[in-house]
N, C-alpha and C positions, 0 to 999 in steps of 0.2 A: 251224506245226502247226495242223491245224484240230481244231473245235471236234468232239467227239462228245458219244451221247444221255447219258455220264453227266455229261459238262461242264454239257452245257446242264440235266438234273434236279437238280445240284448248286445253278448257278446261278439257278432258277427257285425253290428251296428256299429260299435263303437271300433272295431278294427278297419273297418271301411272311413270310418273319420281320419284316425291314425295313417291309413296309408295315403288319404288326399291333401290332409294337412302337409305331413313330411316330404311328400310327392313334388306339390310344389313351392314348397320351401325353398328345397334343393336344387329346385328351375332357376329361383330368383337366384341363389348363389351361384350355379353355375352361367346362368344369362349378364351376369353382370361384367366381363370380360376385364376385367381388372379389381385391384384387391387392393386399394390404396386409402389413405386415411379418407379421404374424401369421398371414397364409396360407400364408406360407413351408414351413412347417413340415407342414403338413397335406398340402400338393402332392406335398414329396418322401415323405413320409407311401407315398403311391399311387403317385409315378412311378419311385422308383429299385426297388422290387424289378420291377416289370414291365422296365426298361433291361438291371437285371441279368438275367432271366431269359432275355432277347433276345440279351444276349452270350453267357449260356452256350448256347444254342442254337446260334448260329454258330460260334462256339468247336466244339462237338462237330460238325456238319454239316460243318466246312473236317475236322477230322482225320479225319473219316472216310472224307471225301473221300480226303483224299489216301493216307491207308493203303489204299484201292482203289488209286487209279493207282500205288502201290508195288509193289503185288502184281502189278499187268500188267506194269510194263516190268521187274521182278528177279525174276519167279515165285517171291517170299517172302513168307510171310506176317508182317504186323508186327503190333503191338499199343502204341500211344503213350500212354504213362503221363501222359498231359497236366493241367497244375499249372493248374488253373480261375482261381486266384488272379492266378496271372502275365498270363492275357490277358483280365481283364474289371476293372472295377473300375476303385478309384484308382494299379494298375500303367499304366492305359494314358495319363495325362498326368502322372501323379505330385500329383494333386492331389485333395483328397476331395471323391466328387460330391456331396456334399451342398454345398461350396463353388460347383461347377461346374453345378448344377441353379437356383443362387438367382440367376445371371445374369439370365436370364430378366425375371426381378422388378424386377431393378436398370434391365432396359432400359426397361419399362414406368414405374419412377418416371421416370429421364432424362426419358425424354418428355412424360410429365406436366411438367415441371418448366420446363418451356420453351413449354409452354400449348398442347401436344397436346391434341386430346379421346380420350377415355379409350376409345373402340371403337377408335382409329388406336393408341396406346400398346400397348393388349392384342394386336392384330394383329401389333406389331413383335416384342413378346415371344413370341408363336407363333411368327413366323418364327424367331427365335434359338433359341427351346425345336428347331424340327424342325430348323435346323441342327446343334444340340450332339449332336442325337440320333444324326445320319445318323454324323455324325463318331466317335463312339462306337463303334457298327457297325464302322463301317469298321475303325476299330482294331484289335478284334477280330478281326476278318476275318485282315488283315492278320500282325497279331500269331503269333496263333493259326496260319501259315503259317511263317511263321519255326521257331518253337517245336519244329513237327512234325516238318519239313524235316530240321533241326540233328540228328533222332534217329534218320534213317537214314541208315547207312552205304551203301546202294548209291547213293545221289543224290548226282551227276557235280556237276550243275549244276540251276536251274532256271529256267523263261523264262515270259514274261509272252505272256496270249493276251486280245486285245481281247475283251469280249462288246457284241453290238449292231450296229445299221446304222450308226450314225452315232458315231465316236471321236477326242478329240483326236491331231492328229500327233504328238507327244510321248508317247502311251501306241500308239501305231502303231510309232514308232523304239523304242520299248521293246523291243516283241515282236520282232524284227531281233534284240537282244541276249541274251546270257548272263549271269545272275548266278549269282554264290555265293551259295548257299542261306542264310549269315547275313548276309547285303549286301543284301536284297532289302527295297526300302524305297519306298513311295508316291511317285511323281512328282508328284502335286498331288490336294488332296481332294477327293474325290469318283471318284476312278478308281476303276473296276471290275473293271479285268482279273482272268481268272482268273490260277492260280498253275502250272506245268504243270510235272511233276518229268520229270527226263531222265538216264538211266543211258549213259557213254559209257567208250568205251577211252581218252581224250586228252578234252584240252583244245581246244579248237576254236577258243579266242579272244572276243574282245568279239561281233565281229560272224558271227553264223550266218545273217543271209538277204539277201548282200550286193547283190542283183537287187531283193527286194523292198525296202529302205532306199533304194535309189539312185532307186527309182522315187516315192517319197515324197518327195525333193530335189526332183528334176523336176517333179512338181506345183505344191511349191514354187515355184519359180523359173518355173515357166509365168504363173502368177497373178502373183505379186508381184514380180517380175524380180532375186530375187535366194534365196538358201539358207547356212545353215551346216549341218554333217554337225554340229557338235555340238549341236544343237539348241539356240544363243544368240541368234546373234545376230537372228532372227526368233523376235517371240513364239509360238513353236507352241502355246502353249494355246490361242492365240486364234483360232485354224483349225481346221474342222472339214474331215477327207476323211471324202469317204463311200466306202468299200470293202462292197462285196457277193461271196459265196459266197472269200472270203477273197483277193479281188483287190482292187486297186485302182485307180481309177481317176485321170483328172487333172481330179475335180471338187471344188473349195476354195472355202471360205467364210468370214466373219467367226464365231465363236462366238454364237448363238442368233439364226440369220439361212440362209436354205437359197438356195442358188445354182446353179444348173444347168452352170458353169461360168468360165474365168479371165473370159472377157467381159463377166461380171457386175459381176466387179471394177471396173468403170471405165476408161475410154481418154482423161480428160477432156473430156469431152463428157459427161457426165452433169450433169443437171440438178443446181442449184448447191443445196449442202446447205444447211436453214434457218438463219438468222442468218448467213450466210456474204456477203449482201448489204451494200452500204456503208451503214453509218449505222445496221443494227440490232447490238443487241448478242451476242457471239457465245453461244451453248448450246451446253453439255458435257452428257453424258449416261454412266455407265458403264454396261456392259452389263449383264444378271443374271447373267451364270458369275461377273463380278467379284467382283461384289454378293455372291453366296456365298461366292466365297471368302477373302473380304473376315471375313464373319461367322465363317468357321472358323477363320483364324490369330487374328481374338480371341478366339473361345474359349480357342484352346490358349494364348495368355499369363498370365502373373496378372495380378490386375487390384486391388493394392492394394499400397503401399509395404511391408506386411508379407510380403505372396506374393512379392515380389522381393527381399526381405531372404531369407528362407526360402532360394529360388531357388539360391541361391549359399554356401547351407552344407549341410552332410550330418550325418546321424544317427550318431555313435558309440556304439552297444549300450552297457551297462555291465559286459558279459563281455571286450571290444576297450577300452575305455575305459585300462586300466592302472590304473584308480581306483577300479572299481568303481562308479561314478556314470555314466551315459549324458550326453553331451555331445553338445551343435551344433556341427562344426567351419567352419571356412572350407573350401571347396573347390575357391579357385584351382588352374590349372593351372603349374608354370613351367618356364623353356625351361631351358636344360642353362647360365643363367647365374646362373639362381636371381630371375628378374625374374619380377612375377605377369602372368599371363596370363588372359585371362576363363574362368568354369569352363562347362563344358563345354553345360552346361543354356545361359547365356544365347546361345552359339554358336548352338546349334540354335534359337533364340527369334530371333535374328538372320536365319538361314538364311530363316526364315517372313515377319519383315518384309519383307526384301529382295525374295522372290517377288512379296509383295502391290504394293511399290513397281514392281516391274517393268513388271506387267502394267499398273497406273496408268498408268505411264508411258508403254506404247504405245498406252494408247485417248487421251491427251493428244497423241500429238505426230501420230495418227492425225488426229484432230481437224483440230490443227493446221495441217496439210502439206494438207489439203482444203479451208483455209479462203483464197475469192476475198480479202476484205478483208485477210488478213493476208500473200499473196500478191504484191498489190498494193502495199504497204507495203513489205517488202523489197525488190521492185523497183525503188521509187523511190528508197532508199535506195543501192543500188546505181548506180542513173544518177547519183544526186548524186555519187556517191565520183568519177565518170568526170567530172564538169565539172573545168576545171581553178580550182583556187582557191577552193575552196567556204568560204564563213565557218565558224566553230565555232558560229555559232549557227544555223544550218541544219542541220550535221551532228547537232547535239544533240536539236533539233526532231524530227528524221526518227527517231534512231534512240528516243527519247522513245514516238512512235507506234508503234513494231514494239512496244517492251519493254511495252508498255499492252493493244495489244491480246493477246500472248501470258499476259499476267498476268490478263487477266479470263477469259479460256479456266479459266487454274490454278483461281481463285477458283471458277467455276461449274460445274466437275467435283468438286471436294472440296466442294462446297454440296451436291452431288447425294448425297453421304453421308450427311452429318450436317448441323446448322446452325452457322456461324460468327457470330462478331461477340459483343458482350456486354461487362461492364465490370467495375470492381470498385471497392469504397472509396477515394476519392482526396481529399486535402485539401493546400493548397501547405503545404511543409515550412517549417522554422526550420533555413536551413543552419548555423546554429550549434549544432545539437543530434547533427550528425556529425562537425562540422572540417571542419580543411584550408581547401583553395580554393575554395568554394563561392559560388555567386551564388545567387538567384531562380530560378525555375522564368520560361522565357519566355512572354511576351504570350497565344502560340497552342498554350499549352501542352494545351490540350481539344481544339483541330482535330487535334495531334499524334497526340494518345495514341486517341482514337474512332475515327482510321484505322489505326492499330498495334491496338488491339484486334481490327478486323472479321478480321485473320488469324488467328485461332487459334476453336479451337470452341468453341462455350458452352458444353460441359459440363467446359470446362476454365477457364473463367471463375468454371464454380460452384464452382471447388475453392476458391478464392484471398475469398472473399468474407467470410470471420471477419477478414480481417489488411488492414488498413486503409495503402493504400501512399501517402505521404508523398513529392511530387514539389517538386526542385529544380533548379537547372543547375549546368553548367562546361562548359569546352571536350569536354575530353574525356568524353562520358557515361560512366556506369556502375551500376551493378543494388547494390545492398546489401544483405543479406537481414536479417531481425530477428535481432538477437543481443540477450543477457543483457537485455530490457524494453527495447532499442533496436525503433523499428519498423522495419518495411519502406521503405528511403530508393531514389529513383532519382532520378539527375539526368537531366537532358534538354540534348542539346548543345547549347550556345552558338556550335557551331562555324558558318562560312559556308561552305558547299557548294558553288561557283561550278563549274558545268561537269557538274552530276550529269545523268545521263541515264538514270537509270533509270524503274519506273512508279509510284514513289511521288511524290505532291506536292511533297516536295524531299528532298535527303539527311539533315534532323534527322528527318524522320519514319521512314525508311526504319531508321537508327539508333534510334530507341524503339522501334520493335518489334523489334528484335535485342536491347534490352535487356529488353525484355517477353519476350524469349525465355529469360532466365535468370531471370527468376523464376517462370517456368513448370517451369524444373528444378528448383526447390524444393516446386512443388506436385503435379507431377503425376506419377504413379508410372511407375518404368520408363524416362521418358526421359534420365535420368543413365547410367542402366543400360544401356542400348542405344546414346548415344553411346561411353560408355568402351570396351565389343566392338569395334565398325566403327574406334575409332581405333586399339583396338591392334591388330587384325586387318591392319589396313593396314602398320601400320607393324613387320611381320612379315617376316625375310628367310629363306631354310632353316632355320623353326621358331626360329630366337630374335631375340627384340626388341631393337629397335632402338633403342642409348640416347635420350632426349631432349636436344634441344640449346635454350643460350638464345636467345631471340629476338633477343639482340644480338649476336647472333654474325652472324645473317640481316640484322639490319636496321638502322644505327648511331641510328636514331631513339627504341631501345629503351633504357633504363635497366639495365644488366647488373645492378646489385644486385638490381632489384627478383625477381630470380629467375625472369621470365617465361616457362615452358619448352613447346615445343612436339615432337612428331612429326612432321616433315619432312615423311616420304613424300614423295610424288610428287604433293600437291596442285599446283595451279596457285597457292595461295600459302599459305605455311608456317604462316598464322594459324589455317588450317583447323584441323591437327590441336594447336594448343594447346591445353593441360590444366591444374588448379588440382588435380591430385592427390597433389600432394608435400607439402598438407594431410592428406591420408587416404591415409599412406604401408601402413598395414597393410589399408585395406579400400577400395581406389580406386575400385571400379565405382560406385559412389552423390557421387565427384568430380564439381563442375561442368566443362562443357567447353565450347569455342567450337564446336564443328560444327553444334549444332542450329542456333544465333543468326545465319553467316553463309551456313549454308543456307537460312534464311529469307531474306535479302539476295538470293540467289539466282533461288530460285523466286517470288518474289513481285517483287524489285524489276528483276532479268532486264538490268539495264545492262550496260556493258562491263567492268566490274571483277567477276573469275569469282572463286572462293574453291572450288571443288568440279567436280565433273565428272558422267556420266548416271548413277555409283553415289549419289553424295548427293545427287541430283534424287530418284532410287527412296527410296533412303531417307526423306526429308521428305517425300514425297507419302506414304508408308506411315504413318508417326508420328501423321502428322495424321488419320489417317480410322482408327486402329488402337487407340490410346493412349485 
């Protein structure tokens, strides 16, 4: 469908609201001359009635839009009794902006707090404030589409029409499709498309522009030698086609990068990208679409142990109550065997990790696949496997150097976010003050743990800094959280590693930070919560869950009484989806789990021992730059 003059005054309307709203927003933020808890208050003071005014604006400009284009294509006239309530406000994340406005604040102390100077702090919280903003809008927008749509009855279907010269492929194959008018839902923040109603005798199916879709693969597959019709297995956000007078062409490019076409791409022979040379270290860099949209699925999470508590109960009125008293219930879901399932909210919290991991993911392996040194390294790797007879100490060598340099790539793309590394109160423990079997913490118990720290972010270091951890050994490490005036106990293995080939120093360190992974699940909000989803989501077969089996059933090295139960699935190994939820049989999402701890193993230590696959790569690269 192309564009006409009321699409385009429609849309020309509502970006003139966008740029006044955000215009001066970002007055009051920057007018405020101080950024201190007590500002708080004074900011949203000035910025939420102007946000709201902004929403109902485009709230009113989309319905009235679209009750024009009702009127053309049904020659009826309507009149949409539209609920203001339902698409502005705290309907549109379900959280109150005044919670959602003070981020802002929060971001500027962060960075104070890590010995930012305070003109760069203020700047990061501008950028947050105008993303929270943009994002808001859009909801609205959005929303406010839905809403209309749902109210009239001659609308068949409705489709999606790019605005602009330049569109991600993903909102390109959009407009190819048909949606139902209450299905119609954002492919990634920041789309613009308009909303276009369509009155038909039939159903016409998914696909109504099967010439222009097919031509948009082909682009695809021209540049990058390869396409999926469902838009996965190539990141299409990260492509820009540029289509003109509603054609398109085969001219594609990286997202915030213009290219005349596929040639541009590279035939290798392009000049060797920096740090790609032997002996420098390699640079990661994420793009800015990232970078944004980076900022807007953390917006839309909570961002405190209380907001994901909240998360995951509902409001019972005290008319619905039975008691007369209004109550928080639980709001699992369960399958038809009465097993709990994650509720519905953290699902879609997940949905938004996982995109952000995504896209991580392919400026990573992008990186990657372009880098000589690490190129070269597999190569050699590969000729060693062809000698016949190679020692184990050559193999381990070689493959030591692949998993090293792919691990510092990891390290300095997640740097490009945020800062890592940082510490917390550590003093050697008195193994007699936990039992059991305990020794000594060992010799290099600080080289251990300073390298197990640099993977996680300081401002998740700042969480952990009241609770003084208490380091010991055994064979077998393990995390222990504070209970009843007991502290925070972690043993560090005793074990001997003979043959690790991964890019940690040796395998006890590689091990302390898996177990510095589980007391990060104690401090940091959310991430109990978003493993417990991905596991049970996984471990989902036609909608009912999958019982848990004991790990000695999988493994005779296991102690069957100790009860140690995991989620099978289809990891590459069963430890993945192990869980400690048959503690918190009535409220398990806030259960510790292993998938964070040996997805760290994973992405950072990149050996030959896998534990996960490219969804818990996404995942872990998302956690860590999100949370």
């Amino acid at each position: 469908m192309s564009l006409t003059r009321r699409d385009l005054q429609y849309d020309a309307a509502v970006r003139r609201v966008w740029s006044t709203v955000v215009g001066r927003v970002g007055r009051s933020w920057t007018d405020l001359g101080s950024w201190r808890n007590d500002d708080v208050k004074a900011f949203q003071k000035a910025a939420l009635p102007l946000l709201q005014g902004g929403q109902r604006q485009v709230a009113s400009l989309t319905a009235t839009y679209l009750e024009q284009l009702y009127k053309e294509i049904t020659d009826e006239k309507v009149r949409v009794d539209l609920d203001f309530d339902a698409v502005t406000g705290a309907a549109l994340r379900g959280v109150d902006p005044a919670d959602v406005y003070e981020r802002p604040f929060k971001e500027v102390w962060t960075a104070l707090s890590v010995g930012e100077p305070l003109e760069v702090a203020v700047e990061r919280g501008g950028r947050r404030l105008e993303s929270i903003a943009k994002t808001d809008l859009q909801l609205t927008r959005t929303h406010t589409a839905r809403e209309v749509a749902d109210e009239m009855p001659g609308v068949t279907y409705t489709v999606r029409e790019p605005v602009g010269e330049y569109n991600c492929a993903l909102c390109l194959i959009a407009s190819t499709q048909r949606y139902h008018k209450r299905k119609l839902l954002p492919i990634h923040p920041g789309c613009d498309c308009l909303v276009k109603l369509v009155k038909a005798d039939y159903d016409p199916g998914q696909v109504i522009d099967e010439d222009k879709l097919q031509r948009i693969h082909d682009a695809v597959e021209a540049a990058l030698g390869t396409h999926d019709r469902g838009g996965r297995a190539v990141d299409y956000r990260k492509i820009i086609v540029q289509h003109e007078h509603g054609e398109i062409g085969p001219v594609l490019g990286y997202r915030n990068q213009r290219f005349t076409g596929p040639d541009d791409l590279g035939n290798g022979n392009e000049p060797r990208r920096p740090g790609s040379s032997p002996g420098e270290p390699p640079r990661a860099r994420i793009s800015s679409g990232t970078r944004e949209y980076i900022d807007e699925v953390r917006d839309s999470l909570p961002t405190t142990s209380q907001e994901w508590y909240t998360a995951r109960h509902d409001w019972i009125p005290p008319e619905n109550s039975g008691t007369g008293q209004g109550r928080w219930e639980l709001s699992y879901r369960r399958d038809e065997n009465g097993s709990l399932l994650p509720p519905e909210r953290y699902e879609r919290y997940l949905d938004s990790v996982l995109g952000v991991g995504r896209d991580l993911q392919w400026e990573l392996h992008s990186i990657m696949d372009s880098d000589d040194e690490l190129r070269r390294l597999r190569e050699n790797f590969q000729a060693l496997q062809a000698v016949p007879n190679p020692t184990a100490e050559e193999l381990e060598t070689a493959r030591r150097a692949i998993a090293r340099r792919e691990a510092s790539f990891v390290r300095t793309l997640l740097a490009d976010v945020r800062p890592f590394g940082g510490s917390t109160p550590i003093i050697v423990g008195d193994p007699s003050e936990i039992g059991g079997d305990l020794g000594h913490a060992p010799g290099n118990w600080k080289e251990q743990l300073h390298e197990a720290f640099s993977h996680f972010p300081e401002a998740w270091h700042a969480l952990t800094q009241d609770a003084t951890l208490h380091v010991v050994g055994q064979e077998r490490a393990f995390y222990s959280r504070s209970y009843r005036g007991r502290p925070d106990f972690m043993a560090l293995s005793l074990h001997d590693y003979r043959g690790y080939d991964g890019a940690f120093t040796d395998g006890a360190t590689e091990v302390a930070a898996h177990e510095l992974g589980h007391r990060m699940e104690q401090y940091v909000p959310g991430l109990c919560e978003l493993e417990y989803t991905l596991v049970r989501r996984r471990a989902m077969r036609d909608g009912v869950l999958s019982p848990p089996r004991n790990m000695a059933d999988l493994n005779p090295h296991y102690n069957r009484d100790a009860q140690e139960m995991t989620y099978e699935d289809d990891w590459p190994n069963a430890y993945t989806g192990k869980t400690y939820e048959r503690h918190y049989a009535i409220d398990p999402a806030h259960a510790p789990s292993e998938l964070f701890q040996v997805g760290l193993q994973d992405l950072f230590g990149r050996g030959t021992t896998k534990y996960g696959d490219e969804e818990l790569e996404a995942f872990m690269l998302a956690i860590l730059v999100l949370l």
